[in-house]
PDB file with SEQRES, HELIX, SHEET and CRYST1 records, atoms N, CA, C and O in Angstrom:
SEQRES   1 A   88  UNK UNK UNK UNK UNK UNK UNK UNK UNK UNK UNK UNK UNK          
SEQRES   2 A   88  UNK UNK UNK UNK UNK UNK UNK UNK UNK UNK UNK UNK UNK          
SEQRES   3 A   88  UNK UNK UNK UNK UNK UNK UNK UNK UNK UNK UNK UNK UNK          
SEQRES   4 A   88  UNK UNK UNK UNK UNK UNK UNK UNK UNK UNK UNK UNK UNK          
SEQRES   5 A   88  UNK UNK UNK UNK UNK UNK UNK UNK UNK UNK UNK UNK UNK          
SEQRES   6 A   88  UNK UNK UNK UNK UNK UNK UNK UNK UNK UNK UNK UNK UNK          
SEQRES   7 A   88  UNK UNK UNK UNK UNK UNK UNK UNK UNK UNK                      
HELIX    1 AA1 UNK A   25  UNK A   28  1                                   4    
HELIX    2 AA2 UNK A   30  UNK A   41  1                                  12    
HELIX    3 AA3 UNK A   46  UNK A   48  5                                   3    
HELIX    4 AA4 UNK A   51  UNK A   76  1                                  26    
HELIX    5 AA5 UNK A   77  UNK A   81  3                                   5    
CRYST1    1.000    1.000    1.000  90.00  90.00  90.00 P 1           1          
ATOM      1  N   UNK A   1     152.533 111.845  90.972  1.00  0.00           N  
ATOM      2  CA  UNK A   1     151.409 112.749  91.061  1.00  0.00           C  
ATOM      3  C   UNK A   1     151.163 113.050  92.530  1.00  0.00           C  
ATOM      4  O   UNK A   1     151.047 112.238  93.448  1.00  0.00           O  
ATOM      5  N   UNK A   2     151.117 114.165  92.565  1.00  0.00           N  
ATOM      6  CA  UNK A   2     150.788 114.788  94.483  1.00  0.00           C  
ATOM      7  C   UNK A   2     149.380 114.705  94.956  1.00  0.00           C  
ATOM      8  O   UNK A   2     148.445 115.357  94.492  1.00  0.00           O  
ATOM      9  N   UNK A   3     149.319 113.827  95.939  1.00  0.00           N  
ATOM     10  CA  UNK A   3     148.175 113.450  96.782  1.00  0.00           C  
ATOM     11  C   UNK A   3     147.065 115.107  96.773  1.00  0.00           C  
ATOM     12  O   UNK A   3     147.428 116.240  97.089  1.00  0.00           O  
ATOM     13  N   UNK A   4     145.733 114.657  96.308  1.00  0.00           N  
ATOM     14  CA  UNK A   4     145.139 116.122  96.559  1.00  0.00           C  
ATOM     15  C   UNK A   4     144.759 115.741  97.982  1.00  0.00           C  
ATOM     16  O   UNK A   4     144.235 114.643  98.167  1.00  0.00           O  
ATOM     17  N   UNK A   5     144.994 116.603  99.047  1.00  0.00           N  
ATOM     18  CA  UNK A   5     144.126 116.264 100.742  1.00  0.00           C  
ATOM     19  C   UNK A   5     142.436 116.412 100.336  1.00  0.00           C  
ATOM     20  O   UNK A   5     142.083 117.512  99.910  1.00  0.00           O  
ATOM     21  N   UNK A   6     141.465 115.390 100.455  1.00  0.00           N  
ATOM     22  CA  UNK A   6     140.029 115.143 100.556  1.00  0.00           C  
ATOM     23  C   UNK A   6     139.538 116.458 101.405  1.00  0.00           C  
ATOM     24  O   UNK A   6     139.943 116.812 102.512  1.00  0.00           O  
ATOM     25  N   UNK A   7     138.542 117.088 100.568  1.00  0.00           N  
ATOM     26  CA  UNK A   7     137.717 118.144 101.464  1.00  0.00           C  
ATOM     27  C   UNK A   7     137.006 117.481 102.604  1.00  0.00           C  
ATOM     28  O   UNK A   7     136.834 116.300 102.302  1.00  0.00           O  
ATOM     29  N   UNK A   8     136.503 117.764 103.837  1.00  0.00           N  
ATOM     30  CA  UNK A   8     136.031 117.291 105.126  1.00  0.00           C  
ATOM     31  C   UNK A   8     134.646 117.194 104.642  1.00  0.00           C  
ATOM     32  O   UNK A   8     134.038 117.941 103.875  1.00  0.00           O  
ATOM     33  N   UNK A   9     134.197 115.912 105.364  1.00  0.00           N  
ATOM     34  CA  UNK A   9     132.456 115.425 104.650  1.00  0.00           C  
ATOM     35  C   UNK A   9     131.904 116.584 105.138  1.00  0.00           C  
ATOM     36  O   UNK A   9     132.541 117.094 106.060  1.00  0.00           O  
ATOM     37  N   UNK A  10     131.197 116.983 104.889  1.00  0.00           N  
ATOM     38  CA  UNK A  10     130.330 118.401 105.690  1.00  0.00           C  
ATOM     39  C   UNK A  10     129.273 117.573 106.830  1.00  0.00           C  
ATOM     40  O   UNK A  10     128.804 116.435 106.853  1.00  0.00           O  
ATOM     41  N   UNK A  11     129.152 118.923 107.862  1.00  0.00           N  
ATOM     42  CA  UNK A  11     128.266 118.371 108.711  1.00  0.00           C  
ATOM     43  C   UNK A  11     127.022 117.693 108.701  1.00  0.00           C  
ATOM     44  O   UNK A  11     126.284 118.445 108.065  1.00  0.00           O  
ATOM     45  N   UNK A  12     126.395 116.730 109.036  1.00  0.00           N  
ATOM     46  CA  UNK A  12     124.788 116.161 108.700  1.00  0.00           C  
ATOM     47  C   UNK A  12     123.959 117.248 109.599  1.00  0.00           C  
ATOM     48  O   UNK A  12     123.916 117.619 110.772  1.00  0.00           O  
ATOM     49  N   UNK A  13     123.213 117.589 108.122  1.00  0.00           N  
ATOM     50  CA  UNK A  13     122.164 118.672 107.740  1.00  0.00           C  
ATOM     51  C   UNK A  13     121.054 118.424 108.940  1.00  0.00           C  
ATOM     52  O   UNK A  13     121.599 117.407 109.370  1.00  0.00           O  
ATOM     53  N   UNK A  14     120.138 118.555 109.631  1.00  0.00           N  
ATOM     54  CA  UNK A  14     118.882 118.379 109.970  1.00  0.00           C  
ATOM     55  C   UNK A  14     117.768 119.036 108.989  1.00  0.00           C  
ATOM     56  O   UNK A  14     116.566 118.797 109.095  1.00  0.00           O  
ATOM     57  N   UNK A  15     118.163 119.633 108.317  1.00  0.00           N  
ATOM     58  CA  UNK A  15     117.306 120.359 106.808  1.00  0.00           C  
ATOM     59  C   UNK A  15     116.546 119.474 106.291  1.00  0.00           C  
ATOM     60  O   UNK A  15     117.396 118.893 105.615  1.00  0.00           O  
ATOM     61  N   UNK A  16     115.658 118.963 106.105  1.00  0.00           N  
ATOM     62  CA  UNK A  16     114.689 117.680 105.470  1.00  0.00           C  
ATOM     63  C   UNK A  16     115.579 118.122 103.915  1.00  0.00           C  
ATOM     64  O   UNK A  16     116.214 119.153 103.696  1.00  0.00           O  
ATOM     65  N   UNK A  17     115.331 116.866 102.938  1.00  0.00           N  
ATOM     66  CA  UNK A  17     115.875 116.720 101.582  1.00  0.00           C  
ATOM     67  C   UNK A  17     114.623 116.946 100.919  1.00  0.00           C  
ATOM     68  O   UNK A  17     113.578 116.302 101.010  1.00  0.00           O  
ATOM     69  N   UNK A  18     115.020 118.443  99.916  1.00  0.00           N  
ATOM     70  CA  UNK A  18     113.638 118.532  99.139  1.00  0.00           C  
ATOM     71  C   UNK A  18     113.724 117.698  97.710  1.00  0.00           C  
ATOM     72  O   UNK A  18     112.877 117.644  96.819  1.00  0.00           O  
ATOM     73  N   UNK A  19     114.968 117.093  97.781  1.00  0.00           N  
ATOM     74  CA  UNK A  19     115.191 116.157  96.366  1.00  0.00           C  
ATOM     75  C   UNK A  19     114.323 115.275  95.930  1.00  0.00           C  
ATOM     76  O   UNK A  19     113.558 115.231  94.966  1.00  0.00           O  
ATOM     77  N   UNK A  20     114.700 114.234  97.245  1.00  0.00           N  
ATOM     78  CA  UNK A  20     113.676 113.051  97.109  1.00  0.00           C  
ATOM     79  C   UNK A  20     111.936 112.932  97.932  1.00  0.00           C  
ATOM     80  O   UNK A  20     111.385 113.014  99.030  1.00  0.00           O  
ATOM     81  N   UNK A  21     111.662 112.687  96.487  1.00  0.00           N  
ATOM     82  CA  UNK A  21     109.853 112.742  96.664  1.00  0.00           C  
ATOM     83  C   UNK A  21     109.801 111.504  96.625  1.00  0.00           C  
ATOM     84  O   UNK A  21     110.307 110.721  95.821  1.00  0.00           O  
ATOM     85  N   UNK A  22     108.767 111.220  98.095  1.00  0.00           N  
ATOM     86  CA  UNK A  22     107.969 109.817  98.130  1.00  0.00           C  
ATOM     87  C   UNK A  22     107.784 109.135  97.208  1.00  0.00           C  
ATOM     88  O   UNK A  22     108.025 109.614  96.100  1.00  0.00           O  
ATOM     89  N   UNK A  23     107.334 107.889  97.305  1.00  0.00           N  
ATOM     90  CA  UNK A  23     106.936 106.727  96.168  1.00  0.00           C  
ATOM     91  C   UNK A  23     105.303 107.029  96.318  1.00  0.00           C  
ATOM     92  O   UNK A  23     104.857 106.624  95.245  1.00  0.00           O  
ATOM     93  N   UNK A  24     104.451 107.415  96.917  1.00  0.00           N  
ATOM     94  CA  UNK A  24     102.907 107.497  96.549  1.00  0.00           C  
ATOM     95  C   UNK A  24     102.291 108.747  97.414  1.00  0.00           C  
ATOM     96  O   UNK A  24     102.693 109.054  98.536  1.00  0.00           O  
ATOM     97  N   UNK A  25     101.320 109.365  96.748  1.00  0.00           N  
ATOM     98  CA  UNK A  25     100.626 110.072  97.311  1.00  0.00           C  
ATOM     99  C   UNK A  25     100.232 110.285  98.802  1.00  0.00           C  
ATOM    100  O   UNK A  25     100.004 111.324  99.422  1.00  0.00           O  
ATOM    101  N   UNK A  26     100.224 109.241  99.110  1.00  0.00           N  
ATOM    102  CA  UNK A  26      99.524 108.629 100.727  1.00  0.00           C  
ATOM    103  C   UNK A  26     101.087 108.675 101.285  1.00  0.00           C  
ATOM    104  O   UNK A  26     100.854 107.573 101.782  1.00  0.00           O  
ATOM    105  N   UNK A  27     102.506 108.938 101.674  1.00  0.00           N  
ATOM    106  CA  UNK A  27     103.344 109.215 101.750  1.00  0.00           C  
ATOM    107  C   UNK A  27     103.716 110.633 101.456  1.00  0.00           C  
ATOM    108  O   UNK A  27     104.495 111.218 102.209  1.00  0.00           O  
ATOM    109  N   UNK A  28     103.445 110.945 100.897  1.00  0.00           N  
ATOM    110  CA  UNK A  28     103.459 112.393 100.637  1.00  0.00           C  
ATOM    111  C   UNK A  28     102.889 113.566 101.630  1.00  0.00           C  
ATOM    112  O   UNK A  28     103.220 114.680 102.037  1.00  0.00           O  
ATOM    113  N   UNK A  29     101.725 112.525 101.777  1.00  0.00           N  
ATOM    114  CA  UNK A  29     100.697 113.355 102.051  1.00  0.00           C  
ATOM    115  C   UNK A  29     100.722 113.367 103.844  1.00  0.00           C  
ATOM    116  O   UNK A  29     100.288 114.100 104.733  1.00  0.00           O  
ATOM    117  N   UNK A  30     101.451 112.176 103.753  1.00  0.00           N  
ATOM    118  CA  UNK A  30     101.682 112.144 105.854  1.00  0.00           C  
ATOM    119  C   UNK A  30     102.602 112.753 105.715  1.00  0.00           C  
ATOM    120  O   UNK A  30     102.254 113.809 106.244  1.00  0.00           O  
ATOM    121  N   UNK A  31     103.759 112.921 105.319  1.00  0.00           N  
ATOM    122  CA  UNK A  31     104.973 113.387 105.571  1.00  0.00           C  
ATOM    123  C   UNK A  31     104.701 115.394 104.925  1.00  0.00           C  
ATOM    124  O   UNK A  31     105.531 116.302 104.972  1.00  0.00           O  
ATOM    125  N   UNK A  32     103.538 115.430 104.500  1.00  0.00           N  
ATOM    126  CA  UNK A  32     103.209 116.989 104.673  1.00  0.00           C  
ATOM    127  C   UNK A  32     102.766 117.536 105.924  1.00  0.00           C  
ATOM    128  O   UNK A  32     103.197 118.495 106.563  1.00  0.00           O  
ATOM    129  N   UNK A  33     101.604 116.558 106.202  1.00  0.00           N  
ATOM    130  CA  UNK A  33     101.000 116.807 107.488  1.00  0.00           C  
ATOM    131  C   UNK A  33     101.903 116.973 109.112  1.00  0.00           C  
ATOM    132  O   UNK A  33     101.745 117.631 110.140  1.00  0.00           O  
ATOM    133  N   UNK A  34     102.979 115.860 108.552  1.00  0.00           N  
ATOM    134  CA  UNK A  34     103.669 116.270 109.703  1.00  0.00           C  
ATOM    135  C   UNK A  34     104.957 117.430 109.896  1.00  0.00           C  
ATOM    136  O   UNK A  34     105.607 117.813 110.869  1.00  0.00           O  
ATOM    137  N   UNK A  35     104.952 117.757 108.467  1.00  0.00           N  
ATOM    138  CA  UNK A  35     105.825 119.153 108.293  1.00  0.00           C  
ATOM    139  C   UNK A  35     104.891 120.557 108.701  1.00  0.00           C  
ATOM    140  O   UNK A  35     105.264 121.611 109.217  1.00  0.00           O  
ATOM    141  N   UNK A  36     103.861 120.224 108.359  1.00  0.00           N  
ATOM    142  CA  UNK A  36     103.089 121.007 108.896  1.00  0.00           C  
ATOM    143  C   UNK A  36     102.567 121.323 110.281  1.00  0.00           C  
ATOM    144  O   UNK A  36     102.542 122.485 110.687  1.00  0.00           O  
ATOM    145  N   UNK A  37     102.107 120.197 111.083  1.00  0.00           N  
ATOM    146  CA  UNK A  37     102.315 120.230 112.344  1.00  0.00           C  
ATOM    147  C   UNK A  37     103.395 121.168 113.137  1.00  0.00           C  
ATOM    148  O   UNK A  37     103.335 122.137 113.895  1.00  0.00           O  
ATOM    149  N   UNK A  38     104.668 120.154 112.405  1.00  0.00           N  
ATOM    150  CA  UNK A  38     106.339 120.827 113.017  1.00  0.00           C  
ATOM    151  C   UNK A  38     106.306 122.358 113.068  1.00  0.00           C  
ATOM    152  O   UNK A  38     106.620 122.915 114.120  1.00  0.00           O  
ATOM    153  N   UNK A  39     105.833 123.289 111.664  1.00  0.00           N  
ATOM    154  CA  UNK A  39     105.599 124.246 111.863  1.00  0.00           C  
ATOM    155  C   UNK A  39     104.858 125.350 112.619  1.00  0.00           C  
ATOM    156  O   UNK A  39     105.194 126.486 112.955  1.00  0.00           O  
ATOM    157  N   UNK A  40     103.749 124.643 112.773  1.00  0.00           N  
ATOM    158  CA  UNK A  40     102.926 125.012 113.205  1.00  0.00           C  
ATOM    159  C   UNK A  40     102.824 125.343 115.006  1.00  0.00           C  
ATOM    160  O   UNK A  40     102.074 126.067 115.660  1.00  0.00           O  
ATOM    161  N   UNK A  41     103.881 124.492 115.358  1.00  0.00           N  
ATOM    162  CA  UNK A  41     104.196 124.133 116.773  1.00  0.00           C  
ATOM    163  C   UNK A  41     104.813 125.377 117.335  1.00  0.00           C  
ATOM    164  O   UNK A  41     104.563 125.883 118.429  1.00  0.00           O  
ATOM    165  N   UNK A  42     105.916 125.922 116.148  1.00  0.00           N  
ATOM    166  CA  UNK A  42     106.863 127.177 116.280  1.00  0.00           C  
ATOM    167  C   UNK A  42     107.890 126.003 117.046  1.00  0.00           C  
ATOM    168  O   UNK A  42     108.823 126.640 117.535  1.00  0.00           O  
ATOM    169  N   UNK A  43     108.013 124.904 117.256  1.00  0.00           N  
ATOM    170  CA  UNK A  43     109.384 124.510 118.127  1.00  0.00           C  
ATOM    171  C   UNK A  43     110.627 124.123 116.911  1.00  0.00           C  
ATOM    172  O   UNK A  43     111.552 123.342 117.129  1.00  0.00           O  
ATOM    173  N   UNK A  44     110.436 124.754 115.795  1.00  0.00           N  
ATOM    174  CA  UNK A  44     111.589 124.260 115.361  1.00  0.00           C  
ATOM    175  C   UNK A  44     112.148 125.511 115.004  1.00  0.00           C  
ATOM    176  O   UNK A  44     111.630 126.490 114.466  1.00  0.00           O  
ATOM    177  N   UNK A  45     113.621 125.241 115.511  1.00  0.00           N  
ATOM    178  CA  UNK A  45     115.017 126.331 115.400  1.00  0.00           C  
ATOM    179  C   UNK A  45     115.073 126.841 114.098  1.00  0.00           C  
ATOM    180  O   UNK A  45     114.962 126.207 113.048  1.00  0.00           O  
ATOM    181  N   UNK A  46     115.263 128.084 114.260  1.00  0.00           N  
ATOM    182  CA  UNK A  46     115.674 129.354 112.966  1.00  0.00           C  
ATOM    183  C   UNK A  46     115.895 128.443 111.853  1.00  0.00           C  
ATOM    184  O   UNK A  46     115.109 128.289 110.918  1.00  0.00           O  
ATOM    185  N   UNK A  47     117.470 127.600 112.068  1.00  0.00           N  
ATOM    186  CA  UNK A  47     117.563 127.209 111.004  1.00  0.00           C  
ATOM    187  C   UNK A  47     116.942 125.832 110.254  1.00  0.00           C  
ATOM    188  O   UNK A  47     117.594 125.325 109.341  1.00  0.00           O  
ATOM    189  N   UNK A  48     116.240 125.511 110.485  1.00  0.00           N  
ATOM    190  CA  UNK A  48     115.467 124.383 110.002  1.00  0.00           C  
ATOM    191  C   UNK A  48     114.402 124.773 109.399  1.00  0.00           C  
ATOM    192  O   UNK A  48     114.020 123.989 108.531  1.00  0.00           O  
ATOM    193  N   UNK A  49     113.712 125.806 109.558  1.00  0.00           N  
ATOM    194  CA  UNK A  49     112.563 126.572 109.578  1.00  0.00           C  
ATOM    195  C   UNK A  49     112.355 126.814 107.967  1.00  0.00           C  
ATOM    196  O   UNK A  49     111.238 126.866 107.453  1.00  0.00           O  
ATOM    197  N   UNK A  50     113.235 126.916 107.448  1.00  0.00           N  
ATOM    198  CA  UNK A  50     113.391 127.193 105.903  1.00  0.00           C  
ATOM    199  C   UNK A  50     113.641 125.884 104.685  1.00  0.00           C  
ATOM    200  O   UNK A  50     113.285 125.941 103.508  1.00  0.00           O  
ATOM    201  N   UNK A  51     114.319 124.787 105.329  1.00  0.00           N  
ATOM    202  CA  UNK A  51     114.591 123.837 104.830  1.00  0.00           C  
ATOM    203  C   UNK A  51     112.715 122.805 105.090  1.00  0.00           C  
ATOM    204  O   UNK A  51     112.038 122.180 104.273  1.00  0.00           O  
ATOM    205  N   UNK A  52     112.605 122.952 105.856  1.00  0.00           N  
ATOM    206  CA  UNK A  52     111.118 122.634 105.782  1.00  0.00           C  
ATOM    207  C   UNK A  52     110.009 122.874 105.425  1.00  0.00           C  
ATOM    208  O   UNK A  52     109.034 122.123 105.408  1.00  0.00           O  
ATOM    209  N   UNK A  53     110.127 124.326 105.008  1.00  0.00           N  
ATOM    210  CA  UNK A  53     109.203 124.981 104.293  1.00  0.00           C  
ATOM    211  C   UNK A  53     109.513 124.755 102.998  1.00  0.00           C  
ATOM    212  O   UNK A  53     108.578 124.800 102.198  1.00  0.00           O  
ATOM    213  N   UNK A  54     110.772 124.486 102.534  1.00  0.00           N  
ATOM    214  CA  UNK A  54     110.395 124.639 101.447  1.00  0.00           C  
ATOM    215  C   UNK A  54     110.666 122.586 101.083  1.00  0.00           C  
ATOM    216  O   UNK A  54     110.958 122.138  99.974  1.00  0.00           O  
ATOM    217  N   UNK A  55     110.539 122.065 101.861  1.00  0.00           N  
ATOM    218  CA  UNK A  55     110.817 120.528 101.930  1.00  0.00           C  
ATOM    219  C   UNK A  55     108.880 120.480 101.568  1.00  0.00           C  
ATOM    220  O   UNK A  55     108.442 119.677 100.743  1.00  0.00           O  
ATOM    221  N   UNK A  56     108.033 121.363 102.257  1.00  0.00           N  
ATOM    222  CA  UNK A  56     107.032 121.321 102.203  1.00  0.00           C  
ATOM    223  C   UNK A  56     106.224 121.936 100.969  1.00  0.00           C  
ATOM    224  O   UNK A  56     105.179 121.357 100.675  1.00  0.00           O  
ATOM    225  N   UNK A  57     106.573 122.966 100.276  1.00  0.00           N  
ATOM    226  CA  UNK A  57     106.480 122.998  98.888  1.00  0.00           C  
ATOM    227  C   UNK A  57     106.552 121.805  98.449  1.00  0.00           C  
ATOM    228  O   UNK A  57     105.546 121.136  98.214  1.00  0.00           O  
ATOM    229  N   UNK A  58     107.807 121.362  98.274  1.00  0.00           N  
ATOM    230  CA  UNK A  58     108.279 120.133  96.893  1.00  0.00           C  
ATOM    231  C   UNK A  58     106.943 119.241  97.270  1.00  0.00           C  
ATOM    232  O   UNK A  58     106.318 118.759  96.325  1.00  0.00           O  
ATOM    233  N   UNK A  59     106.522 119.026  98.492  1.00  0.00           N  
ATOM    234  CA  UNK A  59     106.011 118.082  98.783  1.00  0.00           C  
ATOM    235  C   UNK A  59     104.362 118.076  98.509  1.00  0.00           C  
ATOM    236  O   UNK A  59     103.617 117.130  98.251  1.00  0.00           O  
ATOM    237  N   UNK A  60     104.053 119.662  98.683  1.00  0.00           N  
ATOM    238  CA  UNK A  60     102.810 120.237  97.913  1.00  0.00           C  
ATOM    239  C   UNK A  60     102.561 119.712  96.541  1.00  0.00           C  
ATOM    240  O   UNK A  60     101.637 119.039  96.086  1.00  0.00           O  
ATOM    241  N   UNK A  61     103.725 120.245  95.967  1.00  0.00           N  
ATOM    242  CA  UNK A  61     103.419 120.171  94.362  1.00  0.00           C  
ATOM    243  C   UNK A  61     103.417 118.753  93.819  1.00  0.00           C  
ATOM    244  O   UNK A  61     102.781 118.301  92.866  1.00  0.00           O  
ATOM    245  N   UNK A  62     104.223 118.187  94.593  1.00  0.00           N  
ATOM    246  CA  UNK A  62     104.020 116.607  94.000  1.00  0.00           C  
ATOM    247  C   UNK A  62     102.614 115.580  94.425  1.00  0.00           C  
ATOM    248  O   UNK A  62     102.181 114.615  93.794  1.00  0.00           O  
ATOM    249  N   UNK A  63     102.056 116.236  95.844  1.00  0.00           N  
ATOM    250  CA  UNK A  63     100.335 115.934  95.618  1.00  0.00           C  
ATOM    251  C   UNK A  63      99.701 116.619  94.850  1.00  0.00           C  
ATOM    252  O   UNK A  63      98.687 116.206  94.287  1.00  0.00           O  
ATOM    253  N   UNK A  64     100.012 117.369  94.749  1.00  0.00           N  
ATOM    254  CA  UNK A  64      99.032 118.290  93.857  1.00  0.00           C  
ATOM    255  C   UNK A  64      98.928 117.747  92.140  1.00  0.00           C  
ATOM    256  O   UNK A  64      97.827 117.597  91.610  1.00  0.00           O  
ATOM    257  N   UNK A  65      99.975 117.539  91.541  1.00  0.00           N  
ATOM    258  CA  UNK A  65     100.954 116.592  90.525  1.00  0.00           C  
ATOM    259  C   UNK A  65     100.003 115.078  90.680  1.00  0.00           C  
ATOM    260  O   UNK A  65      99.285 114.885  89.699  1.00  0.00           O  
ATOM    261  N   UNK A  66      99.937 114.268  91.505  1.00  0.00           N  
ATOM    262  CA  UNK A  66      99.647 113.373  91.765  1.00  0.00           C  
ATOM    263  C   UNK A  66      98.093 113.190  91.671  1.00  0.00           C  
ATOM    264  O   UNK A  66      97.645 112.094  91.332  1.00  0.00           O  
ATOM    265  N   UNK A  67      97.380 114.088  91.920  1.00  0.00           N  
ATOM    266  CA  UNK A  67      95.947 114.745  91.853  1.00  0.00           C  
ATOM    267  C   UNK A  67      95.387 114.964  90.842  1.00  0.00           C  
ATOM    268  O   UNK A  67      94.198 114.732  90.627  1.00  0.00           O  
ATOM    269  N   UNK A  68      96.138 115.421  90.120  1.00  0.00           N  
ATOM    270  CA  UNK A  68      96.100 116.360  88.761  1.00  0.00           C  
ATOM    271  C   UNK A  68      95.938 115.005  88.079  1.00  0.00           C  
ATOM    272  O   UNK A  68      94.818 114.724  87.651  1.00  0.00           O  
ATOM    273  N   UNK A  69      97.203 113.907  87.895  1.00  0.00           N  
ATOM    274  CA  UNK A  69      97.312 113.071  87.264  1.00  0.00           C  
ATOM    275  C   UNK A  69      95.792 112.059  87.479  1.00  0.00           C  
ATOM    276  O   UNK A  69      95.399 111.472  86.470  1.00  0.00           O  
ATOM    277  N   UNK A  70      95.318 111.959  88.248  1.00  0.00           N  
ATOM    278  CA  UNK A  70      94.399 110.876  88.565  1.00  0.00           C  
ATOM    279  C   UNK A  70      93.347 111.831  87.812  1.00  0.00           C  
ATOM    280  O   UNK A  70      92.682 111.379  86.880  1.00  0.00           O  
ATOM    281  N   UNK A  71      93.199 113.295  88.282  1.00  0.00           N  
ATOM    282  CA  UNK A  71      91.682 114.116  87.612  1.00  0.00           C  
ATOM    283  C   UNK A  71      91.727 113.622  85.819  1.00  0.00           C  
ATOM    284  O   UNK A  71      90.784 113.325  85.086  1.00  0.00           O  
ATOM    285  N   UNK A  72      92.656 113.663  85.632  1.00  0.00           N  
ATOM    286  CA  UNK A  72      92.723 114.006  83.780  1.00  0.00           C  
ATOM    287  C   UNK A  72      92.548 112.146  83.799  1.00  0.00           C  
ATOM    288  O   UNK A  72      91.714 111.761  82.979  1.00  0.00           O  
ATOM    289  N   UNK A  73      93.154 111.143  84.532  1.00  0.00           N  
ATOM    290  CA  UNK A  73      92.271 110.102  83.963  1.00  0.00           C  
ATOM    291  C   UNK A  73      90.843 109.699  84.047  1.00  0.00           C  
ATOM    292  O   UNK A  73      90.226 108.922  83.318  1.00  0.00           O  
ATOM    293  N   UNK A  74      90.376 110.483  85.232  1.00  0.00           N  
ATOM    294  CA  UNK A  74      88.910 110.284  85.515  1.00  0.00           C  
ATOM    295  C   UNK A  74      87.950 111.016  83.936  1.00  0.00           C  
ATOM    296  O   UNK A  74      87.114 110.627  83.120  1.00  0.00           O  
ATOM    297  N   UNK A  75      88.749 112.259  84.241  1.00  0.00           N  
ATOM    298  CA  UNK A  75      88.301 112.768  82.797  1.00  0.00           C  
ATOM    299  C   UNK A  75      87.676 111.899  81.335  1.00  0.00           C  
ATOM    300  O   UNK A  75      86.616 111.816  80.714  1.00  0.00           O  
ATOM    301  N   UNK A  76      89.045 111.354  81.267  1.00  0.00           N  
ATOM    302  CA  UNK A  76      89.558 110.632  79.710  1.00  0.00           C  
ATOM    303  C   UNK A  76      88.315 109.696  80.042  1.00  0.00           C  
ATOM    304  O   UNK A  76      87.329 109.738  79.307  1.00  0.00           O  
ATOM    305  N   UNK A  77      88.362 108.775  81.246  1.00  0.00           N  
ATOM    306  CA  UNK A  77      87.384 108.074  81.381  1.00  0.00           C  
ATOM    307  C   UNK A  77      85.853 108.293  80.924  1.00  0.00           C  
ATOM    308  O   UNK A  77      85.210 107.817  79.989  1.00  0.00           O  
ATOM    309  N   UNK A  78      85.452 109.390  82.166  1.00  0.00           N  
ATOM    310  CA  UNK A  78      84.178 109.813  81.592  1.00  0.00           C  
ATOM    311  C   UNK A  78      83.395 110.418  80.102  1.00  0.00           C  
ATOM    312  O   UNK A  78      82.290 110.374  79.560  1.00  0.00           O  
ATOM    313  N   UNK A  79      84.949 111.071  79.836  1.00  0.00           N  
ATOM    314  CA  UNK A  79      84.263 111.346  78.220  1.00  0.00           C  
ATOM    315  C   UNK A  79      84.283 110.223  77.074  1.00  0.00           C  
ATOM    316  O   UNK A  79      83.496 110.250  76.128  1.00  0.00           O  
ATOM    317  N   UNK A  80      85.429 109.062  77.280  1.00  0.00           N  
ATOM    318  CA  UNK A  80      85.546 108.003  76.457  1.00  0.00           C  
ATOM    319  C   UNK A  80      84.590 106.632  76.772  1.00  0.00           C  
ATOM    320  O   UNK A  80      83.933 105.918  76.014  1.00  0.00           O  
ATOM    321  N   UNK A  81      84.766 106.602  77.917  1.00  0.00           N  
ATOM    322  CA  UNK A  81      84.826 104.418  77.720  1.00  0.00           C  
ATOM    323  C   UNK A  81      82.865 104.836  78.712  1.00  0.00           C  
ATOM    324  O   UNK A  81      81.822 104.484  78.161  1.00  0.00           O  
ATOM    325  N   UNK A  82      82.862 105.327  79.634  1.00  0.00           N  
ATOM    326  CA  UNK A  82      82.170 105.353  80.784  1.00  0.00           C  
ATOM    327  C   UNK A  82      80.609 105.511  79.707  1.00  0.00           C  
ATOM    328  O   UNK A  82      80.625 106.599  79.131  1.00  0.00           O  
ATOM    329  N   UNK A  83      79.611 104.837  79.437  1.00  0.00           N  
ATOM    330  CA  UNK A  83      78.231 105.054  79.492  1.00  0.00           C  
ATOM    331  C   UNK A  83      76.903 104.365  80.320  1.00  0.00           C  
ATOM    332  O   UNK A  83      76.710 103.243  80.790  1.00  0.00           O  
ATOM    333  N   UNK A  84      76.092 105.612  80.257  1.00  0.00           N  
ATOM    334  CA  UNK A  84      75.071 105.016  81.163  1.00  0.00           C  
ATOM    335  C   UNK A  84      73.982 103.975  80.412  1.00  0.00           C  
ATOM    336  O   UNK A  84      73.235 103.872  79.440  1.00  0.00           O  
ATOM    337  N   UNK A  85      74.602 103.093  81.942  1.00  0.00           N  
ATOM    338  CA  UNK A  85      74.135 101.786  81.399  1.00  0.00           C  
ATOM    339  C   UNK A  85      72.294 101.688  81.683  1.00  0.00           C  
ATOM    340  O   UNK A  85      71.631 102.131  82.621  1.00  0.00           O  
ATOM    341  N   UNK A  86      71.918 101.010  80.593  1.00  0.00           N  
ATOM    342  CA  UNK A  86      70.283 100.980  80.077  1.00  0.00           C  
ATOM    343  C   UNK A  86      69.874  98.833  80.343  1.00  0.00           C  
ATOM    344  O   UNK A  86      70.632  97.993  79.857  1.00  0.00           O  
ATOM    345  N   UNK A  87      69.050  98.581  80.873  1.00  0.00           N  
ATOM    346  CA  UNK A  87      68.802  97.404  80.864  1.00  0.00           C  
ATOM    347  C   UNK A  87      67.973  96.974  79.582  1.00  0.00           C  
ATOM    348  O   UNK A  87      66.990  97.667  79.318  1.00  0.00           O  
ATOM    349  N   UNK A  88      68.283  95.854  78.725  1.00  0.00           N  
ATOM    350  CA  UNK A  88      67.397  95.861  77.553  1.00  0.00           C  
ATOM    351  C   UNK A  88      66.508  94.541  77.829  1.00  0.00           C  
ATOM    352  O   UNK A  88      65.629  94.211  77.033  1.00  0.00           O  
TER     353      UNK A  88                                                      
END                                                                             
């Protein structure tokens, strides 16, 4: 069987990875702030500029996701278990 020649590793990206989302909110939520900053600065090159923005989406929606999730238990809470307590 004839050796296939290995394609060349490709170059390492400086593009942030919009794959992997943090393990908690509070991670999320620094690592927005400082995408945001970055932007905000204008010092980052053409091409990065896009990989961060949208590194900063993913990173939106999964606080936002994360938010959402805690509102609907506060919810469940208040309409189920939560009453105002009366001294007898």
């Amino acid at each position: 069987m004839p050796k296939v020649p290995s394609s060349p590793q490709p170059a390492e990206s400086t593009v942030p990875d919009t794959g992997t989302l943090p393990a908690t909110y509070e991670a999320g939520l620094q690592e927005l702030e400082q995408l945001v900053n970055e932007l905000e600065s204008g010092q980052l090159p053409l091409d990065q500029l896009l990989g961060s923005y949208q590194r900063g989406a993913a990173l939106l929606a999964f606080c936002r996701d994360k938010l959402q999730a805690v509102e609907d238990q506060i919810k469940l809470l208040d309409a189920g278990s939560l009453k105002v307590w009366t001294a007898e």
